[in-house]
mmCIF file as gemmi writes it, N, C-alpha and C atoms, coordinates in Angstrom:
data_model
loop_
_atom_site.group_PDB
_atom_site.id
_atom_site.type_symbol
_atom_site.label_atom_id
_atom_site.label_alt_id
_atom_site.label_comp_id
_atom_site.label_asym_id
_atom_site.label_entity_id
_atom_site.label_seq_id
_atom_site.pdbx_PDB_ins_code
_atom_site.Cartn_x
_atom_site.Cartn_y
_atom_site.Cartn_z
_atom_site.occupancy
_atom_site.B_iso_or_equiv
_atom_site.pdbx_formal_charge
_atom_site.auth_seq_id
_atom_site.auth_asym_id
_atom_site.pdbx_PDB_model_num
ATOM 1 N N . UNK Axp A 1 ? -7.236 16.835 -7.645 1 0 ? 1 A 1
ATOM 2 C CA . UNK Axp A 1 ? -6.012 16.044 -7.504 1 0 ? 1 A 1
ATOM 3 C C . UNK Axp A 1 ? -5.223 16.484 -6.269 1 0 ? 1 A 1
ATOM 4 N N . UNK Axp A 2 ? -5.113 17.752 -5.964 1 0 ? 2 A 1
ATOM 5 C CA . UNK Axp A 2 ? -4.466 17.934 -4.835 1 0 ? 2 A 1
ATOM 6 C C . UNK Axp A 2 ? -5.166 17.97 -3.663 1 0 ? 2 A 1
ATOM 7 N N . UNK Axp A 3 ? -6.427 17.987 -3.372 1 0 ? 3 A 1
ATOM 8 C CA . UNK Axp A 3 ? -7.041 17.264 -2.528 1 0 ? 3 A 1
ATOM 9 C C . UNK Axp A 3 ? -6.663 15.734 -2.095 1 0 ? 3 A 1
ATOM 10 N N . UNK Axp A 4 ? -6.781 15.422 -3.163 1 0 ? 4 A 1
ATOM 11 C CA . UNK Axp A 4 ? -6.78 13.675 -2.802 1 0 ? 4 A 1
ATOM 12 C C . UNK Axp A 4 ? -5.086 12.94 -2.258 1 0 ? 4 A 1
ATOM 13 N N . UNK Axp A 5 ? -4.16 14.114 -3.349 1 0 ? 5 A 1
ATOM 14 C CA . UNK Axp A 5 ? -2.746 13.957 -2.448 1 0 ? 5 A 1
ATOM 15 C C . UNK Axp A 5 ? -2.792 14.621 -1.231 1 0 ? 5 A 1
ATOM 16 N N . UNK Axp A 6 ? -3.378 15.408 -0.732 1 0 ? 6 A 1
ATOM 17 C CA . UNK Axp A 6 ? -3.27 15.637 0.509 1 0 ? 6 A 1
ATOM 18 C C . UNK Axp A 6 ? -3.823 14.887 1.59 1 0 ? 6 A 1
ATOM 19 N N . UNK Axp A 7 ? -4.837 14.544 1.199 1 0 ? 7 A 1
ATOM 20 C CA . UNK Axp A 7 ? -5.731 13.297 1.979 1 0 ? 7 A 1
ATOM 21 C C . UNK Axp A 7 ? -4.712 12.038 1.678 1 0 ? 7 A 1
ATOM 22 N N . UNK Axp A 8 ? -4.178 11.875 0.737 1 0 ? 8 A 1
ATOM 23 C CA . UNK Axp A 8 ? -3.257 10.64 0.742 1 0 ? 8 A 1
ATOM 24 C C . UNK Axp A 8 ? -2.139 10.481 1.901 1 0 ? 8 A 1
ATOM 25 N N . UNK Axp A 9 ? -1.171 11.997 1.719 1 0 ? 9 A 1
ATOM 26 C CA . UNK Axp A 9 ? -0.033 12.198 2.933 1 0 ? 9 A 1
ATOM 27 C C . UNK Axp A 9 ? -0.584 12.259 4.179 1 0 ? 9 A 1
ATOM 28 N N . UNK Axp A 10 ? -2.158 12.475 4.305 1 0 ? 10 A 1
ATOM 29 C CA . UNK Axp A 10 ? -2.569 12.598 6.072 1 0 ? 10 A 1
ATOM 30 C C . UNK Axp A 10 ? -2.657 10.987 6.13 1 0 ? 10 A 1
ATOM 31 N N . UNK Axp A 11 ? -3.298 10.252 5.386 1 0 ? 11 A 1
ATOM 32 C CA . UNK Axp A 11 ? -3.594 8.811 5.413 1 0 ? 11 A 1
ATOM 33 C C . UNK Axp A 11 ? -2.449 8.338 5.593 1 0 ? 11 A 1
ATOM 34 N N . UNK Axp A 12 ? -1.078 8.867 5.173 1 0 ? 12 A 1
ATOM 35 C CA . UNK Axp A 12 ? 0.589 8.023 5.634 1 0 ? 12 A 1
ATOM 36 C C . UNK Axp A 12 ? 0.639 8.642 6.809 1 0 ? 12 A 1
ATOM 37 N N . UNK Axp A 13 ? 0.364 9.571 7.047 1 0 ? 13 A 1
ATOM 38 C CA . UNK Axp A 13 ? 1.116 10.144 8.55 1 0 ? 13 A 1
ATOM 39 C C . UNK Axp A 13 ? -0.098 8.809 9.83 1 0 ? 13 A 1
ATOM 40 N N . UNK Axp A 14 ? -1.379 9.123 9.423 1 0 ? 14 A 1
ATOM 41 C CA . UNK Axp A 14 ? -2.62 8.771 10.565 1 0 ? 14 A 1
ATOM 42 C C . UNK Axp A 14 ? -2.107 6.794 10.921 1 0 ? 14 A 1
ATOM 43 N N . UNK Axp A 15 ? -1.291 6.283 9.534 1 0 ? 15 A 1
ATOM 44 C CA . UNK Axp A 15 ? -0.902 4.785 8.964 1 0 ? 15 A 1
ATOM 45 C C . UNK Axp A 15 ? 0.753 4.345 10.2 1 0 ? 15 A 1
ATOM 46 N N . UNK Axp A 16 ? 0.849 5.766 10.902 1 0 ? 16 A 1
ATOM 47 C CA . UNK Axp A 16 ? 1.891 5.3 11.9 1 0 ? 16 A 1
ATOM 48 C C . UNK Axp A 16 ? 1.451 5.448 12.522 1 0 ? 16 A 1
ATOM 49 N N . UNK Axp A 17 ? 0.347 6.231 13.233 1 0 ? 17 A 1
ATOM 50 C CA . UNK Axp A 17 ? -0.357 6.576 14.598 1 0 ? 17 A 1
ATOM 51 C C . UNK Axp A 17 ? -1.775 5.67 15.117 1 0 ? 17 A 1
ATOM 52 N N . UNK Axp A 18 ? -2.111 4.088 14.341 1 0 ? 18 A 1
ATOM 53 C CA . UNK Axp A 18 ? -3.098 3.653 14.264 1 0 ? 18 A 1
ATOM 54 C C . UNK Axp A 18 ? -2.953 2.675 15.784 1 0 ? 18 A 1
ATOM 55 N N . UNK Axp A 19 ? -4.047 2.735 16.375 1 0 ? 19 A 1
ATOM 56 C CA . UNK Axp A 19 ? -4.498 2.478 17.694 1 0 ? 19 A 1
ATOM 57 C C . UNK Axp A 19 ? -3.862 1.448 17.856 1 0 ? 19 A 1
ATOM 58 N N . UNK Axp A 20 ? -4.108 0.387 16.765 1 0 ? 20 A 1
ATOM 59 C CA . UNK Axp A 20 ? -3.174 -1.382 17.049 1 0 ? 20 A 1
ATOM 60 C C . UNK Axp A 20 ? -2.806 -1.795 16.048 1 0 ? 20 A 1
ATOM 61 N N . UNK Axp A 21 ? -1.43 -2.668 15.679 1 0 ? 21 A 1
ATOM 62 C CA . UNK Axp A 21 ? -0.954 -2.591 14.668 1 0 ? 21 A 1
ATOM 63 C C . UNK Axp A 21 ? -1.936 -3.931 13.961 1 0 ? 21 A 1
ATOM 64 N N . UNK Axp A 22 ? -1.611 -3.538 12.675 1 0 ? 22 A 1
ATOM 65 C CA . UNK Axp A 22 ? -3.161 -4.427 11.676 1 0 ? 22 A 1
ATOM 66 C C . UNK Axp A 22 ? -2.101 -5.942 11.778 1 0 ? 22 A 1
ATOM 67 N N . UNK Axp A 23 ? -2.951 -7.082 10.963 1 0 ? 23 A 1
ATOM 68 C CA . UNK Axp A 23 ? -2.641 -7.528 10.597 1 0 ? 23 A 1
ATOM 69 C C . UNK Axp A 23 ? -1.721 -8.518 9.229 1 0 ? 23 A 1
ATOM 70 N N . UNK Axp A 24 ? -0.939 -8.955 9.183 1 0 ? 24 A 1
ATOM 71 C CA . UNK Axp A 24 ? -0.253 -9.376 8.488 1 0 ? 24 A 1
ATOM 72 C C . UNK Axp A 24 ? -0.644 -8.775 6.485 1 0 ? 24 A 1
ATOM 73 N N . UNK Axp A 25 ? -1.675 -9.394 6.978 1 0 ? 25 A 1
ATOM 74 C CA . UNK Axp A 25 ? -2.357 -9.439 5.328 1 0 ? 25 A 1
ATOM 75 C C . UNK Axp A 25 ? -2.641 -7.949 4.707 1 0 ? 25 A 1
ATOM 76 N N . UNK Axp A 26 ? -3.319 -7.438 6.102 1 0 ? 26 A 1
ATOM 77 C CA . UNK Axp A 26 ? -3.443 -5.889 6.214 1 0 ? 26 A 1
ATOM 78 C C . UNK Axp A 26 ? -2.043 -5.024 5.818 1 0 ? 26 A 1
ATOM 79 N N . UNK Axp A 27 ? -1.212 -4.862 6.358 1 0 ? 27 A 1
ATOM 80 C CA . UNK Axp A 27 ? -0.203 -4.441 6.293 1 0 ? 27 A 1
ATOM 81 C C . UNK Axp A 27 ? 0.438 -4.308 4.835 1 0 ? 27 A 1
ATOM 82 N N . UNK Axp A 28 ? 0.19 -6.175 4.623 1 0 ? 28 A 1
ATOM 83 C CA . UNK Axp A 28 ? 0.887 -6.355 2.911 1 0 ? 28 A 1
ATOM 84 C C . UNK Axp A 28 ? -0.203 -5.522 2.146 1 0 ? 28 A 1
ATOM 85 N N . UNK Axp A 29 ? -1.672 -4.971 1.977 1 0 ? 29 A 1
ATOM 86 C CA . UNK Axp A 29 ? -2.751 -4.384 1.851 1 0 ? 29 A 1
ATOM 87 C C . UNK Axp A 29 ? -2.069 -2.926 1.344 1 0 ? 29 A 1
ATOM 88 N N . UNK Axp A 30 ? -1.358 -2.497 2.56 1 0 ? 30 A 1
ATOM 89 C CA . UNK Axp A 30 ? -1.278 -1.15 2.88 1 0 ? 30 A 1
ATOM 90 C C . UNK Axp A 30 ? -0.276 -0.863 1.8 1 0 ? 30 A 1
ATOM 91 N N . UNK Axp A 31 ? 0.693 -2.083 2.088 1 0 ? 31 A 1
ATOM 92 C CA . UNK Axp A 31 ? 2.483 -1.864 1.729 1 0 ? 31 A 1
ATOM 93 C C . UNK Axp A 31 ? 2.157 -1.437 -0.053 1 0 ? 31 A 1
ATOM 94 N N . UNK Axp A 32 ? 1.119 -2.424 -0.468 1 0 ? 32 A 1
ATOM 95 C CA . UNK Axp A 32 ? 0.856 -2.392 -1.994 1 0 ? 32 A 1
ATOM 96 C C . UNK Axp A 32 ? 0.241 -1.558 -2.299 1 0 ? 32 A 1
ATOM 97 N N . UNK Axp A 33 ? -0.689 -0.791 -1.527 1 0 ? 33 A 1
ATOM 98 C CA . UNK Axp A 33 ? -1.16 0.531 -2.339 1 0 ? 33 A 1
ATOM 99 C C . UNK Axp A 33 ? -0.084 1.672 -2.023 1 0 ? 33 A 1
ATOM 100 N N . UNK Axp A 34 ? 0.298 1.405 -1.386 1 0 ? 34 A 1
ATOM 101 C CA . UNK Axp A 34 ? 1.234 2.948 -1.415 1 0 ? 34 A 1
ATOM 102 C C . UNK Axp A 34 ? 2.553 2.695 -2.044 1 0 ? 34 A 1
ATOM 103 N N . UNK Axp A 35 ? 3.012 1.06 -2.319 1 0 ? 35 A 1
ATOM 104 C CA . UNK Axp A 35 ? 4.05 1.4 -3.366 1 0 ? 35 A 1
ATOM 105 C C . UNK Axp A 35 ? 2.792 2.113 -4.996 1 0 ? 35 A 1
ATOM 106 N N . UNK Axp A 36 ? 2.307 1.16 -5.244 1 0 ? 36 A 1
ATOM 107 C CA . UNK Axp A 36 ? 1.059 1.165 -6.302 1 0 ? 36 A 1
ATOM 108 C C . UNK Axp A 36 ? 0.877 2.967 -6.636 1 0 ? 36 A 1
ATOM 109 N N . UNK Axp A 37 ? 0.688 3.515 -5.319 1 0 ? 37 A 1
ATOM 110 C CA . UNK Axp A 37 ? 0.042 4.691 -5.444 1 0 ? 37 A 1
ATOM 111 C C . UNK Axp A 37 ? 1.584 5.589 -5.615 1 0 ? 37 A 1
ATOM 112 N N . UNK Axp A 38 ? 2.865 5.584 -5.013 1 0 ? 38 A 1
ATOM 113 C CA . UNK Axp A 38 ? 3.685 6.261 -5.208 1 0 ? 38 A 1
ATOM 114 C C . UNK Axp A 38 ? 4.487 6.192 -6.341 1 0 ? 38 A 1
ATOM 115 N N . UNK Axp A 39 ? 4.99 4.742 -6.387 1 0 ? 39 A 1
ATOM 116 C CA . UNK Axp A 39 ? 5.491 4.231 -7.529 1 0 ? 39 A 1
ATOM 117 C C . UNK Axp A 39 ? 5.142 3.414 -8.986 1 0 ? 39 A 1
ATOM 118 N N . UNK Axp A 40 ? 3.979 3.312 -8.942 1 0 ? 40 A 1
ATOM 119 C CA . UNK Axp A 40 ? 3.246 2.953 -10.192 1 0 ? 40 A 1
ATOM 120 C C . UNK Axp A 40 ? 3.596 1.01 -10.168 1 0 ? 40 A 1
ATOM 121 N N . UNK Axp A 41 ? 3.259 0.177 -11.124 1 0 ? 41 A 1
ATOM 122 C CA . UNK Axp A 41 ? 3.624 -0.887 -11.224 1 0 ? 41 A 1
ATOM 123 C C . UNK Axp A 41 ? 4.6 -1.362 -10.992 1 0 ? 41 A 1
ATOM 124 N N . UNK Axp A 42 ? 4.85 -2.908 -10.184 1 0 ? 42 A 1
ATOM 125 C CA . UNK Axp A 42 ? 5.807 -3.171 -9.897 1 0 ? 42 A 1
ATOM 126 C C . UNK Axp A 42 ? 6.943 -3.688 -11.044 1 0 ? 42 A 1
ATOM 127 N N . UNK Axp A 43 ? 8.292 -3.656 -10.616 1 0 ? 43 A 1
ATOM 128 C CA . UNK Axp A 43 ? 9.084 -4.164 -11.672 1 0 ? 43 A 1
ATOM 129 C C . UNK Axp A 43 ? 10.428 -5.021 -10.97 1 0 ? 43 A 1
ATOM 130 N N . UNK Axp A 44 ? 11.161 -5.449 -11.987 1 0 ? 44 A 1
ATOM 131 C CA . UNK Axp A 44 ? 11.678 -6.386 -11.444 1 0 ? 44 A 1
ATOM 132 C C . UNK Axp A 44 ? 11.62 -7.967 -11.31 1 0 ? 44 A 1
ATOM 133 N N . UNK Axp A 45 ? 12.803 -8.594 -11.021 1 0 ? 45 A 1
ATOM 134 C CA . UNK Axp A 45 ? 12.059 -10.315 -10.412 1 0 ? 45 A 1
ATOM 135 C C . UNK Axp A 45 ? 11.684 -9.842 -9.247 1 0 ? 45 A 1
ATOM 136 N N . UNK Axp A 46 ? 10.999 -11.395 -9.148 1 0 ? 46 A 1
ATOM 137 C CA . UNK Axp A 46 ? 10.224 -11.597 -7.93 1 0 ? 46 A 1
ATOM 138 C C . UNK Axp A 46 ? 11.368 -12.261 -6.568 1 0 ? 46 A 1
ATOM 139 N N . UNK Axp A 47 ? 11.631 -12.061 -5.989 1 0 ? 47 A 1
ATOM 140 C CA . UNK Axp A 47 ? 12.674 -12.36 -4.658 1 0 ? 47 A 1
ATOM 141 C C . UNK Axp A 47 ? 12.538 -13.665 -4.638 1 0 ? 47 A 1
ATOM 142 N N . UNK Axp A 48 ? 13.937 -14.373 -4.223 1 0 ? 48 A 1
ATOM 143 C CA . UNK Axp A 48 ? 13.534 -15.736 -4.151 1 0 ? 48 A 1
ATOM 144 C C . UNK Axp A 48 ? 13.155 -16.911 -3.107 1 0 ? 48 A 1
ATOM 145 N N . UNK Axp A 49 ? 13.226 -17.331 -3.491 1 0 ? 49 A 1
ATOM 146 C CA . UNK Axp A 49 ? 12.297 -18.318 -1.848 1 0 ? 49 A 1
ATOM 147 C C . UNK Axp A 49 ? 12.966 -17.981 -0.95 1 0 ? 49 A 1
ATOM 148 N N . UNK Axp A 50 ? 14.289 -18.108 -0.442 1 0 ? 50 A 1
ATOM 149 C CA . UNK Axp A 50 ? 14.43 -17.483 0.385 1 0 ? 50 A 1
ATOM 150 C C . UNK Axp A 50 ? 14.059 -16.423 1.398 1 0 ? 50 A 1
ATOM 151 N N . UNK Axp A 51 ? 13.523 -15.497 0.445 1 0 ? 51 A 1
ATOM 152 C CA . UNK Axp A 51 ? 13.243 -13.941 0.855 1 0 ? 51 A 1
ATOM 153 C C . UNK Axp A 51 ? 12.141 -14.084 1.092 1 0 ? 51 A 1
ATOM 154 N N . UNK Axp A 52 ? 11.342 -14.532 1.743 1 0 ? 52 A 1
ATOM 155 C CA . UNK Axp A 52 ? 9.645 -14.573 2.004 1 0 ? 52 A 1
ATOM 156 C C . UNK Axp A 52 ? 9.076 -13.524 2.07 1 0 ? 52 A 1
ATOM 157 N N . UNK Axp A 53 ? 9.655 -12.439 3.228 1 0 ? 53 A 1
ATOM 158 C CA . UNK Axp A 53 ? 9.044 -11.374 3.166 1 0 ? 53 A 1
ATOM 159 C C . UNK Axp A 53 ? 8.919 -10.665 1.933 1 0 ? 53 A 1
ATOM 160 N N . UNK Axp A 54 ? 10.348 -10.202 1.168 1 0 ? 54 A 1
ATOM 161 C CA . UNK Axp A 54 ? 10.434 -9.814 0.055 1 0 ? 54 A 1
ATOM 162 C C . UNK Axp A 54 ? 9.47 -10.346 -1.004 1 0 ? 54 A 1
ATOM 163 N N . UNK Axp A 55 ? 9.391 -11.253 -1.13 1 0 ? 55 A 1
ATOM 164 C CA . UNK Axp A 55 ? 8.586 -12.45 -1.782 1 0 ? 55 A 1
ATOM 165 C C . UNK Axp A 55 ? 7.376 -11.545 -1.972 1 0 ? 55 A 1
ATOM 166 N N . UNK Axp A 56 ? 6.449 -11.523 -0.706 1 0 ? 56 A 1
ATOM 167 C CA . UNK Axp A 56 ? 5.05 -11.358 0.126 1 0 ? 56 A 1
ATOM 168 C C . UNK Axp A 56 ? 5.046 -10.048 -0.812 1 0 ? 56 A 1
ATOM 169 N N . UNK Axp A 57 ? 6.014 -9.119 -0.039 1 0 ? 57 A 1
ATOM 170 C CA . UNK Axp A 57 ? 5.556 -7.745 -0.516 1 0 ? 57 A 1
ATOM 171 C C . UNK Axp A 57 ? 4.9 -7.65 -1.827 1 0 ? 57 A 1
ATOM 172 N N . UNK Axp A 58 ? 6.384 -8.162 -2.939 1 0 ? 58 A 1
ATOM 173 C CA . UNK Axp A 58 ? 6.41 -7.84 -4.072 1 0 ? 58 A 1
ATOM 174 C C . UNK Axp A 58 ? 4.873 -8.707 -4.885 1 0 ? 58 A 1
ATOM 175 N N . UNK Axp A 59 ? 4.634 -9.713 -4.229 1 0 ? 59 A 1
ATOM 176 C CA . UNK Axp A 59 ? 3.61 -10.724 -4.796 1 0 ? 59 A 1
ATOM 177 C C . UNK Axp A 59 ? 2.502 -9.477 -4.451 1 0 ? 59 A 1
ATOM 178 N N . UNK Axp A 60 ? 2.308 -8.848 -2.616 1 0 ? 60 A 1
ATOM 179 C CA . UNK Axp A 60 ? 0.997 -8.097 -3.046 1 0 ? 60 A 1
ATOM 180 C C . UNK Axp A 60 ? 1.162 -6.94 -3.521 1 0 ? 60 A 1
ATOM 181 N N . UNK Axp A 61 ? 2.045 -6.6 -4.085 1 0 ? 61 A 1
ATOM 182 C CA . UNK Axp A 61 ? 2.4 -5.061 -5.072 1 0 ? 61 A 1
ATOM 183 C C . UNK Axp A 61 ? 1.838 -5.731 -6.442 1 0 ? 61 A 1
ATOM 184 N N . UNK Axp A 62 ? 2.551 -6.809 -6.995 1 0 ? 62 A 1
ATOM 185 C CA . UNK Axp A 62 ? 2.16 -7.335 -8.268 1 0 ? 62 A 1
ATOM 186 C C . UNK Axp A 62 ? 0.68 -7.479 -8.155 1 0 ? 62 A 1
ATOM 187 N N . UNK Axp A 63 ? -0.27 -8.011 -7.536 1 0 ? 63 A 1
ATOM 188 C CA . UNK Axp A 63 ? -1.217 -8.015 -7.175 1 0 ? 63 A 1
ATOM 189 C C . UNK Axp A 63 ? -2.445 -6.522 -7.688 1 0 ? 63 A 1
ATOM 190 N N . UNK Axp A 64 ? -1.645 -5.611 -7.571 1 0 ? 64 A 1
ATOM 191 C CA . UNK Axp A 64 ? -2.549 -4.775 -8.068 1 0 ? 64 A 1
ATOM 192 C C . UNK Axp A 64 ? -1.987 -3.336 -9.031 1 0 ? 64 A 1
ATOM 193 N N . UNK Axp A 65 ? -1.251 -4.452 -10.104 1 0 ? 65 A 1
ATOM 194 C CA . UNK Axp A 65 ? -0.876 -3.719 -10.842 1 0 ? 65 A 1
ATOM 195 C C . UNK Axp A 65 ? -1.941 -3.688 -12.226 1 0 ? 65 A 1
ATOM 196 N N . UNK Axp A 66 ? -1.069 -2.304 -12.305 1 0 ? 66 A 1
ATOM 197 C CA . UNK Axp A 66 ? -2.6 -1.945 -13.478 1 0 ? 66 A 1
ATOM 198 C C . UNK Axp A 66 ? -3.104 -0.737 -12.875 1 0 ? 66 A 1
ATOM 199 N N . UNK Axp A 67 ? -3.424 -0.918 -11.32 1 0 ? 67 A 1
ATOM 200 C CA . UNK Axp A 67 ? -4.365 0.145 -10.913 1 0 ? 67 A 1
ATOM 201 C C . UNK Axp A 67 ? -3.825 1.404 -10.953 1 0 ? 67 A 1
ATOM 202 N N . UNK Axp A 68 ? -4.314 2.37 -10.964 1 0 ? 68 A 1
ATOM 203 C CA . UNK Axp A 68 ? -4.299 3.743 -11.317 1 0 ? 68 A 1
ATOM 204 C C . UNK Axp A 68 ? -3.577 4.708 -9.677 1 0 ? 68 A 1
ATOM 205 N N . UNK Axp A 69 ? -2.815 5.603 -10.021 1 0 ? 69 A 1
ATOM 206 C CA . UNK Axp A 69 ? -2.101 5.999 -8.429 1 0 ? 69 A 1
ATOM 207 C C . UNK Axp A 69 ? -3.21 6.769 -8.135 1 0 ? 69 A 1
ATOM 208 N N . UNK Axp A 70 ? -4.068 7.618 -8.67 1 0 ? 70 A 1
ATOM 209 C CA . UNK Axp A 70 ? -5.37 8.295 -8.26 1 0 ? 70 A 1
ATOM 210 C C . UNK Axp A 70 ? -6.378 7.061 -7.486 1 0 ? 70 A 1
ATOM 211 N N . UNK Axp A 71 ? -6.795 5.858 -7.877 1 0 ? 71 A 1
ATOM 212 C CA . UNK Axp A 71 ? -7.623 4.88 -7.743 1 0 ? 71 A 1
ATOM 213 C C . UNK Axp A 71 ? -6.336 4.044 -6.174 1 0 ? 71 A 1
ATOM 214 N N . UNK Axp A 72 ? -5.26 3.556 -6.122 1 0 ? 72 A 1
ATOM 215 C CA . UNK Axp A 72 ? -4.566 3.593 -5.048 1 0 ? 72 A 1
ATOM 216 C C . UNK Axp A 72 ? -4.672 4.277 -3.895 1 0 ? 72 A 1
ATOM 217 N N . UNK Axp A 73 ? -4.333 5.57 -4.381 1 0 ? 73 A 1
ATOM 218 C CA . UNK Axp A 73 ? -3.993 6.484 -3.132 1 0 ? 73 A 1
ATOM 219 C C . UNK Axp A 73 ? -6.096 6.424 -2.534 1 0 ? 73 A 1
ATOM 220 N N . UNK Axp A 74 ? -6.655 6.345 -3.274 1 0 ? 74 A 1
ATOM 221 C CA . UNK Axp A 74 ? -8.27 6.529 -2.555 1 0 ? 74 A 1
ATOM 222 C C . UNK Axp A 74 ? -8.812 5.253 -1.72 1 0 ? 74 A 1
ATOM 223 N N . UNK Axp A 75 ? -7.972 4.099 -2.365 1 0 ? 75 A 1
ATOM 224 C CA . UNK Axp A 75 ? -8.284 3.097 -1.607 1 0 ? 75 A 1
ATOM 225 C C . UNK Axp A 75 ? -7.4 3.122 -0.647 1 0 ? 75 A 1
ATOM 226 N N . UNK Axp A 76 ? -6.373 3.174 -0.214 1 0 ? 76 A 1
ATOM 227 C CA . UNK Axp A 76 ? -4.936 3.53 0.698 1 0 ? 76 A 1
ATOM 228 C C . UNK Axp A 76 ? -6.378 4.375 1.665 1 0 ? 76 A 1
ATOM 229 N N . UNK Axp A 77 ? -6.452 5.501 1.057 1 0 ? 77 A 1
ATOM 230 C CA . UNK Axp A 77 ? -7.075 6.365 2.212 1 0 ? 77 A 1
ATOM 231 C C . UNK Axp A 77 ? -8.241 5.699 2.656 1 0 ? 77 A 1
ATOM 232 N N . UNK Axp A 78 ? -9.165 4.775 2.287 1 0 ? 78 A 1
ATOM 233 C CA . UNK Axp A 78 ? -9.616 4.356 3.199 1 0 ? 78 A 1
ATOM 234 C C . UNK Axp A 78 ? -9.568 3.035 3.9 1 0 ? 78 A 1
ATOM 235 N N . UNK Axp A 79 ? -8.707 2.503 3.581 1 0 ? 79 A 1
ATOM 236 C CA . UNK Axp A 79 ? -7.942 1.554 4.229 1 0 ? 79 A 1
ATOM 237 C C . UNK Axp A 79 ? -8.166 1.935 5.373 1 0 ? 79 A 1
ATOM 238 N N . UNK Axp A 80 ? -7.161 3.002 5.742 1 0 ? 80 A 1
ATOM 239 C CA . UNK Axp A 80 ? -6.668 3.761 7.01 1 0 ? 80 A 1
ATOM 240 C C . UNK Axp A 80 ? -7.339 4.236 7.618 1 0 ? 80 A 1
ATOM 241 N N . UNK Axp A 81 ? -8.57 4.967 6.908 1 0 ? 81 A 1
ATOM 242 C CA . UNK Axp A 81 ? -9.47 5.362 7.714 1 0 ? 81 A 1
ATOM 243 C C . UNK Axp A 81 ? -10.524 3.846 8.365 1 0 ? 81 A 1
ATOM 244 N N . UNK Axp A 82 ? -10.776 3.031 7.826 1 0 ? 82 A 1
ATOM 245 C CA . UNK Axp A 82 ? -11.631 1.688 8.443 1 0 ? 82 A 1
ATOM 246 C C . UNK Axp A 82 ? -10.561 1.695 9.428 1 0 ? 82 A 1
ATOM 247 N N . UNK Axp A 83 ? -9.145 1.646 9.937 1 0 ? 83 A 1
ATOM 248 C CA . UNK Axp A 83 ? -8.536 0.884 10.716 1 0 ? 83 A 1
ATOM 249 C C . UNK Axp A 83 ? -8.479 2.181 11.986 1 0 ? 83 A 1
ATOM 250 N N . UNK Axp A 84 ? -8.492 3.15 12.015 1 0 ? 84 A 1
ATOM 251 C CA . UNK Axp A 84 ? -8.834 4.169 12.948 1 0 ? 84 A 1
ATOM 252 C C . UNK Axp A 84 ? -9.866 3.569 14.281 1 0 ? 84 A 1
C-alpha cells in the first residue's frame, strides 16, 4: 500500500510536468481518478446546465464510482505514465 501511494504522489507531481497538455476527455480521465482515488465516491447534485464544466467533471467522477482508491490511484498511475 505504501508503495502504490507513493507511486500515486510521483504520478501527481510527473501529471504537471507532462510534455503536452492532454486532451479534453483526458484530463476529465485524470480529474476522476484522482478525485475517485483521493476522495472516494462522488456526492452531491450534479451542477446545473449552466455550469458545464462543473457539470463534465462531476458526470466523469460519477462515472467511476464504485471503484476502489487502491484500483484508482493504479489506473491514475498509468494514465500518466502512457502520457509521458
Amino acid at each position: 500500500m505504501a508503495n502504490l501511494k507513493a507511486a500515486f504522489e510521483a504520478a501527481v507531481a510527473a501529471s504537471k510536468q507532462l510534455p503536452e497538455k492532454p486532451d479534453n476527455m483526458t484530463l476529465l480521465k485524470i480529474y476522476s481518478l484522482y478525485k475517485q482515488a483521493t476522495e472516494g465516491d462522488v456526492e452531491g447534485k450534479r451542477p446545473g446546465f449552466t455550469d458545464m464544466v462543473g457539470r463534465a467533471k462531476y458526470d466523469a467522477w460519477a462515472a467511476v464510482k464504485g471503484k476502489g482508491a487502491d484500483e484508482a490511484m493504479q489506473e491514475y498511475i498509468d494514465l500518466i505514465e502512457s502520457l509521458k
